[in-house]
Structures are given as C-alpha cells and as structure tokens.
C-alpha positions in Angstrom: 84.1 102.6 100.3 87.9 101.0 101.1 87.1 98.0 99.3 89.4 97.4 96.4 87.6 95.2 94.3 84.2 97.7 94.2 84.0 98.6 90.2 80.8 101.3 90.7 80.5 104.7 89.2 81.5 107.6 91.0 77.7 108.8 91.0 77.0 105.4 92.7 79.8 105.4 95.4 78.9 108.7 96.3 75.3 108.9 96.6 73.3 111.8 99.1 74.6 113.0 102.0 78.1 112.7 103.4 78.2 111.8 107.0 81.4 112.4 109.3 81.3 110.7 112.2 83.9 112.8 114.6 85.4 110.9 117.2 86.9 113.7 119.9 91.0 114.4 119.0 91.2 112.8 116.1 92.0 115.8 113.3 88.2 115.8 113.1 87.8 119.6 113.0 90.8 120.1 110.5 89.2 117.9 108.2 85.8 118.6 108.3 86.8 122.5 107.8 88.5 121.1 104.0 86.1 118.5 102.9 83.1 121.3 103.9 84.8 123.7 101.4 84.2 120.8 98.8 80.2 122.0 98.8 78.1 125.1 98.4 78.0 126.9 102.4 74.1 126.3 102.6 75.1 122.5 102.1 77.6 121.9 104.7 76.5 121.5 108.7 79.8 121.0 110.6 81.3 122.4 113.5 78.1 122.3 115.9 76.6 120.9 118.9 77.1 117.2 118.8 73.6 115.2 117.9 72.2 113.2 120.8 70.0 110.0 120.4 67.6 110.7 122.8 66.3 114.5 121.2 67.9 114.5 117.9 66.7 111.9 115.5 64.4 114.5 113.4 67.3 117.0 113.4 69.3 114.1 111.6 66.2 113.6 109.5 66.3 117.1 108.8 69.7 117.6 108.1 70.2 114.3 106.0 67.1 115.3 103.6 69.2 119.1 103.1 72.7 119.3 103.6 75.4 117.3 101.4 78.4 117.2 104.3 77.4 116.7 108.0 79.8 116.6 110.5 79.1 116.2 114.2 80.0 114.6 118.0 77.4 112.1 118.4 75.9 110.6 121.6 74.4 107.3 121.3 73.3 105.4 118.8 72.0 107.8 116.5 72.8 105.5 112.9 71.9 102.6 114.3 69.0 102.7 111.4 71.1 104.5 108.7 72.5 101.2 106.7 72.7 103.2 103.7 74.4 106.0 104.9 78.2 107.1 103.5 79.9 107.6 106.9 84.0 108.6 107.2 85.4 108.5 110.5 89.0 109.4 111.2 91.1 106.8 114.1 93.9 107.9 115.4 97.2 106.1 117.6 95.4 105.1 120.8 98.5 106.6 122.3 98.3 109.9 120.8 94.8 110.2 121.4 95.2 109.6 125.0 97.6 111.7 125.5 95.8 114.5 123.2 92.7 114.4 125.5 94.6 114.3 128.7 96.2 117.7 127.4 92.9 119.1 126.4 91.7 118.2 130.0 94.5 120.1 131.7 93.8 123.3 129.9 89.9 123.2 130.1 88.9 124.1 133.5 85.5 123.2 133.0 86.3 120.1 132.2 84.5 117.2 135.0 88.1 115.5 135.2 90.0 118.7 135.2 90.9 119.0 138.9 91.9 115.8 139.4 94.3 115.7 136.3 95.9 119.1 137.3 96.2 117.6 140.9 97.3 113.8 140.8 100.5 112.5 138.5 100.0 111.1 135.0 100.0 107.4 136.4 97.8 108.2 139.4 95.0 109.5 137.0 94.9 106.7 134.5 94.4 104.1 137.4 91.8 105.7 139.4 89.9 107.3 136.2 91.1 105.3 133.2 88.0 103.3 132.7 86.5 106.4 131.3 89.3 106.5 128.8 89.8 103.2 127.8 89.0 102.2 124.0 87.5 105.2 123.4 87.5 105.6 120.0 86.5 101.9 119.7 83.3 102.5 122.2 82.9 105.8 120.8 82.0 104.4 117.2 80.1 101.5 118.3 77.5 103.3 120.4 76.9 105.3 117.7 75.4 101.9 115.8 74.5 99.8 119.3 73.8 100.3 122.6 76.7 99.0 123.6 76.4 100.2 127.7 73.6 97.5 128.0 75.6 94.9 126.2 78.2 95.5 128.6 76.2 95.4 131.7 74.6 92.3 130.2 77.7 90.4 128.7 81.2 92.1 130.4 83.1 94.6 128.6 85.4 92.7 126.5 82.4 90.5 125.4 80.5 92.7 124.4 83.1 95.2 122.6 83.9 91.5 120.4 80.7 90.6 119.5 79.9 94.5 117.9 83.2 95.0 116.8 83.1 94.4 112.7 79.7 94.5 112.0 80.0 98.2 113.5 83.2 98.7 111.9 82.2 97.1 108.6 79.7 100.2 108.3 81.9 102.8 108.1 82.7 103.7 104.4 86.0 105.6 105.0 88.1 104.7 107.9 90.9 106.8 107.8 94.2 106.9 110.2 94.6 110.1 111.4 98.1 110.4 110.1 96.7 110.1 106.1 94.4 112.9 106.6 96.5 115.2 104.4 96.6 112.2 101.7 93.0 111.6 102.1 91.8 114.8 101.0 93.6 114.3 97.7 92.1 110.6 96.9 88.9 111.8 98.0 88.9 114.5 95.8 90.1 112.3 92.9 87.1 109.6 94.3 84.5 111.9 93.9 85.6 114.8 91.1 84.9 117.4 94.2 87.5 120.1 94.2 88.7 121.1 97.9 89.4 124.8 97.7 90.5 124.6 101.6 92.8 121.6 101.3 95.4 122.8 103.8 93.6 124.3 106.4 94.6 123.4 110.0 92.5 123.6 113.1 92.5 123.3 116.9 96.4 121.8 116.8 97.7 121.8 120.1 100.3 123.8 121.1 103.8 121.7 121.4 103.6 123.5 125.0 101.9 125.3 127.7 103.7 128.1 128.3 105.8 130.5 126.8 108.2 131.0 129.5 111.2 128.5 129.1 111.2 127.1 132.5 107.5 126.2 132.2 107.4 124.9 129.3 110.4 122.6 129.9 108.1 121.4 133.0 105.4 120.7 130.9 107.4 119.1 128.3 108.7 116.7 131.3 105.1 116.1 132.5 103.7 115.1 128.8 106.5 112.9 128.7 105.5 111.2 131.7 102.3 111.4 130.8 102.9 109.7 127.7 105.3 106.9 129.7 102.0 106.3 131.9 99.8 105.6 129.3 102.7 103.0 127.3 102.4 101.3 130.7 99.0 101.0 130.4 97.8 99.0 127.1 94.6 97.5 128.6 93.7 101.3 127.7 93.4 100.5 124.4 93.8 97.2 123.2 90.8 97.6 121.0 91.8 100.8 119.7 95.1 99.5 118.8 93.0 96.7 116.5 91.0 99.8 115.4 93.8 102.1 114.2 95.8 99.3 112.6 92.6 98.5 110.9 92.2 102.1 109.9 95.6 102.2 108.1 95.1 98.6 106.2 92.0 100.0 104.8 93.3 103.3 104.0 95.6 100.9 101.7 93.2 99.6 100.2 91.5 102.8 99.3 94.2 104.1 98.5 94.7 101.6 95.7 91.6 101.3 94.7 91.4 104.9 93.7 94.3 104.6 92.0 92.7 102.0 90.1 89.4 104.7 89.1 91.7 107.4 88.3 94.2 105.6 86.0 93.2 101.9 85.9 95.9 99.3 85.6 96.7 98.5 81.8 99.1 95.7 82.1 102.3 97.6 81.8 105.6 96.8 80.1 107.7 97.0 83.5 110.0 95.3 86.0 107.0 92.8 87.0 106.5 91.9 84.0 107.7 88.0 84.3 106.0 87.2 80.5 104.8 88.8 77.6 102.4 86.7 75.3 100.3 88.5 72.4 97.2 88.5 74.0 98.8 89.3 77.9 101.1 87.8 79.6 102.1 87.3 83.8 102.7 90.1 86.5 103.6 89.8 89.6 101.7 92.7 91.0 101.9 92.0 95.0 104.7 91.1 97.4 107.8 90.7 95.1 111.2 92.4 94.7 113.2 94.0 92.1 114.1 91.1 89.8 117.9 89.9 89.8 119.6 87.2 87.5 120.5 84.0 88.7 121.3 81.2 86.6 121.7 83.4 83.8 117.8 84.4 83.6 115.7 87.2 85.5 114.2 85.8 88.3 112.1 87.6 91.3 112.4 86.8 95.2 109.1 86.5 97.0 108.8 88.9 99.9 108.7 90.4 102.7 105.0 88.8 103.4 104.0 85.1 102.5 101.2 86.5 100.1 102.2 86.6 96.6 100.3 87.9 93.9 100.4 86.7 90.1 98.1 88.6 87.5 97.5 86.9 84.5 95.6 87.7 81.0 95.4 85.1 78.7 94.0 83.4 76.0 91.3 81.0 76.8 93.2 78.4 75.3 96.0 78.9 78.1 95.2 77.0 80.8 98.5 76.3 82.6 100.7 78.9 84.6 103.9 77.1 84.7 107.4 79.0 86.5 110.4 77.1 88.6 111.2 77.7 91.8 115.1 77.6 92.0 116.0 78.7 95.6 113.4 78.6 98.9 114.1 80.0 102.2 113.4 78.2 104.9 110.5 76.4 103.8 110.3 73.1 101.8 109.4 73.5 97.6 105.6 71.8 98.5 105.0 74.5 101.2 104.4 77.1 98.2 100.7 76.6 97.4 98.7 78.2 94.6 95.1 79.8 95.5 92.3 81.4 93.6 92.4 85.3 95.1 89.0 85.5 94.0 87.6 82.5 95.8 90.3 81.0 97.8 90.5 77.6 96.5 93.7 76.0 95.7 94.4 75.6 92.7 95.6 72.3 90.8 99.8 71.8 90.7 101.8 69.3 89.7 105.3 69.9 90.9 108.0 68.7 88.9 111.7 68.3 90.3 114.6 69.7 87.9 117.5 67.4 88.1 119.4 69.3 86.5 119.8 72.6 87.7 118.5 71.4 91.4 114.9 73.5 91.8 111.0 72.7 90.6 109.1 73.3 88.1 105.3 74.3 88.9 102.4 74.1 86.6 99.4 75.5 87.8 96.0 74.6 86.4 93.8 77.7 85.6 90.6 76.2 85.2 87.6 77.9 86.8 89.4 81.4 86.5 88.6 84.1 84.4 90.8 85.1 81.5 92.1 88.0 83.5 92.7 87.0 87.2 95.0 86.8 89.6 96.6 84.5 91.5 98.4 83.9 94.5 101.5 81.9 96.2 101.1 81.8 99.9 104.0 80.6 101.5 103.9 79.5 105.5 106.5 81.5 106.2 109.2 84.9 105.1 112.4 84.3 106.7 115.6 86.7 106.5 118.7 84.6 105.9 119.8 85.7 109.1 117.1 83.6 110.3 118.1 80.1 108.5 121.8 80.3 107.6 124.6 80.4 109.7 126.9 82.4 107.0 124.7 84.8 105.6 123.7 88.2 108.0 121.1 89.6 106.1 118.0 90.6 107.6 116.1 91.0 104.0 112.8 88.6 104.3 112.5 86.5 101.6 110.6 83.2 101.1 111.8 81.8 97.3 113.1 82.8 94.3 110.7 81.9 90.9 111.7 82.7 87.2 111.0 81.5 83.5 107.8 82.4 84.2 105.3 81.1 81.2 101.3 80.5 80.1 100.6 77.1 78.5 98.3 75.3 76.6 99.0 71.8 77.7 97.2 70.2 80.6 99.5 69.0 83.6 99.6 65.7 83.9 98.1 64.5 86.7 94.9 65.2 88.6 95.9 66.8 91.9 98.5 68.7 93.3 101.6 66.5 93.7 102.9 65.5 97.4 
C-alpha cells in the first residue's frame, strides 16, 4: 500500500490473503498475535515453523487458497512468484536489532553461535562472526523474492545487494518501522474496516536484564552496553539496513497520510494555510511551511525546514495564473525558487517580477497543463538557519523565503518562459 496518491476501494487494497513476512526481532510476534485477532481462528496461520523454499511451496499454496492472515519465518525465496500478493514486513533500527539478536543468542544455548558469544567480548564476536549478521534484515527480505546467495557469489556482496534492492523492496505493501507498530495497528484497522480485538498484546519482549540479583544484572547491563558500543563501531554491519529502516519510516509517513486521506479526506479547510480564498477554492499551502506571521503589514508564511514546498490549489478553469511575492529569502537568490508540476515534475512557466517598491518579487506562475485541483511545488536549493547566513542573528530555525499576498488570476503572464 504506502503510496499516497493510490485512490482504490478498501475491497480493492485489500484483496485475499494477508501475508506477513517476519523478519527475526523485529516486534514480529507481538504484531502478528493483534492483527491475527482481526480474523476468524480457522483463518489465521501464525506463530509456526518458518516455510522453507525448497519443501514448502504447496504448503504456501495451501495456506494462501485457506487462511486470510499468514504469518511466518521464511527461508528462501518462497514469493519470488507471488507479484500479487499483499505482504507487511516490520524493519527495525539496525542497531537495535543487532543487539536484540545478540541477546537472544546469549540466552539460547542451543543456539550454533551461542558459545562463542558467551565466551569472547562484544567486539571480538562481531569481527570474527559479523558477516553472519550483517544487513540482515536487508538480505533477509530479499532472499525471500531472489536468490540473492548466487548473485553474491556471482557479482560481490554489495553489488549484488544494489542491483535487488528496490525492486525487492518495492513489493512489500506495508513497510513498517518497528517503532510505529502500536500506531500501525490503528491505521490498519481504519485501512481495512477490521476491528483488532487484541490491539495491545505484547509478546516475547526481552527482559531489560538477565538476572534478578542486583550485582548481575548491573554486569549484564555493563556488557549490553558494550555490546551496543561494538556494534556503533561497526556500521559496515548494516549500512543497508540503515537505508532499509529509514525507508521503512518515510513510507510509514506516507501511509500514514494517505489513510488519513480514506478515513476523512481533505476538504479544503478554512485554516492557518489557507493563503487565499476564491468562491470556487482558493490556495493552501499544505507541505513544508510554518505558522504564518505578518510582515509588512500582511500575513505571510516562511518556507521550511525542507526545500520542498507544497501549494494546493482549486480553481476555476478560467484561472490560470498563481501569482504570490516573495519578500525575504535566505540564503539563496529570488530565481533559485523554482515552480514544478508535483504530478509530473515539469517546471512550470514564471515570470518573475521585481517590486521596487517594497524591495521583493512578484511570481506568477502559469497553470497550464494542470488540473483544476492540483498541487504545486517550490523547491528551493537550499533551507538555511539564520545562524547559517547572518552574522547578527543566532537562530538555528531553517527557513528558505518568506511568500505572501498569495492570489489565482485570470490574466496570462507576459512572457513565454520563466524569466532569468
């Protein structure tokens, strides 16, 4: 799902068989336990022996053609030929992670790395044995879709990690940060109309220590801390899963607004980024802009803290000119702010207009080629902080320029092109 500009039904977005694609120590068995409570028992298969490529293909078959919710551990590429299916994995901070399987390997004696973690220092272990740890999540996910251990032997890790990266990614429908699982129950439930009975169930957290006596479990405190210093030391660990998680949490952003968008859908609202008001619409500036202030006697808005800004407009179709001024910039020249389609990327036509008078620039923006309701957006090359561009000023706010008398026009701007 995560994309923000999908406009489908909720039957459509949420068609067949949910499939949760558990990546070890990420929250996996906490959430699967609240989103299995969203369907009838006989529909739910969670909480089992992982599936395994090689012996396990009909099982899938099996359990995709009867249950609602899977959840399971997978070995190998076992949806590598599943391009329709809804898939939700859960990334969590590569650090974190880490550090949660190294704690699970300490207390499971069985475990194949076990003696060597309870025997050598934190550091020690992650340089003989930390090429079985690093990127997990990252190579965990994609040999679920490729078979990424022959790309590697044929191309080199990194190589081959690159080159599968998005398209692998790209298939997962939710991709949620650990940290939003609590949050993600609630949109999902909103997403899909399925009530979660079991919202707040928690399961398999790890203890904050090992031991109960105060002496050990200030020891083992000290040695997680260590632990964690090693693997902070380390980043070639998980310089992919970095990418991965912050990818995670810009798409859980997304999703987040976009179900927001479903549940109450945005209405052009009489509020603070409201810049005009027109009978048929007006202009908001939705994305990227601050409280507005007055300056030179009229309400103006600072750009900020990103150089993205977004403008949504409704108009008549006889309105083809967005025109505001642009009284103040920071650190960037008045022909550095350049108007773009959002939609298509293209910039857009301007004419830019000096005003003598009060010392700024007028803009008018052409419209043609967009729809009556669209947006629009300012990208700047740069958000300084004053503290950044003046010597008398200390603040550390980032803002890029400040735009008012914000206004739709009928009148074509003279002019073919965007002015120099």
């Amino acid at each position: 799902m995560n994309s923000p500009t999908s406009t489908t039904t909720t039957t459509e977005r949420f068609p067949g068989t949910m499939f949760y694609l558990h990546v070890p120590k990420t929250g996996g068995q906490t959430l699967a336990t609240r989103l299995a409570s969203a369907f009838d028992l006989d529909k739910v298969h969670f909480m089992k022996d992982q599936l395994v490529f090689s012996k396990d293909i009909e099982t899938l078959d099996t359990l995709l053609a009867e249950k609602h919710f899977i959840e399971s551990h997978v070995a190998g590429m076992l949806l590598s030929k599943r391009e329709n299916l809804p898939i939700l994995c859960t990334v969590r901070e590569p650090v974190s992670q880490m550090l949660s399987n190294w704690r699970h390997i300490l207390r499971e004696k069985s475990n194949q790395w076990h003696r060597a973690a309870v025997a050598l220092r934190p550091g020690e272990f992650f340089d003989i044995f930390g090429d079985y740890f690093t990127d997990h999540q990252t190579t965990y996910i994609l040999s679920s879709f490729v078979p990424l251990h022959l790309f590697i032997e044929r191309k080199g890790y990194h190589r081959a990690v690159y080159e599968n990266f998005l398209g692998c990614v790209d298939r997962i429908r939710w991709l949620v940060p650990t940290e939003s699982i609590d949050e993600f129950v609630g949109l999902w439930s909103l997403e899909t109309k399925r009530n979660v009975p079991n919202r707040a169930a928690m399961i398999n957290v790890a203890p904050a220590a090992e031991s109960s006596d105060p002496a050990e479990a200030r020891a083992a405190e000290a040695r997680i801390a260590e632990a964690r210093a090693a693997i902070l030391a380390r980043p070639r660990l998980y310089a992919f899963d970095q990418l991965l998680h912050r990818m995670a949490v810009d798409r859980f952003t997304a999703y987040r607004r976009e179900v927001f968008e479903l549940v109450s859908p945005w209405s052009y609202p009489d509020d603070s980024r409201q810049a005009y008001r027109a009978e048929l619409g007006g202009v908001w500036l939705t994305e990227n802009w601050y409280d507005p202030e007055i300056a030179q006697n009229k309400k103006a808005w600072w750009s900020g803290p990103q150089r993205i800004s977004e403008v949504r407009i409704r108009r008549a179709r006889s309105e083809k000119i967005l025109k505001f001024y642009v009284s103040v910039v920071n650190g960037i020249d008045y022909r550095d702010i350049v108007p773009k389609s959002k939609e298509t990327g293209e910039k857009l036509k301007t004419v830019r207009t000096p005003d003598e008078k009060r010392g700024g620039m007028e803009y008018s923006v052409s419209l043609e080629g967009l729809k009556v309701e669209d947006t629009v957006q300012l990208i700047a090359p740069w958000c300084h902080a004053a503290i950044m561009t003046r010597a008398d000023d200390p603040s550390i706010i980032r803002r890029s320029f400040l735009a008012s008398d914000w206004r739709l026009e009928s009148v074509e701007p003279l002019g073919s092109g965007a002015a120099p």
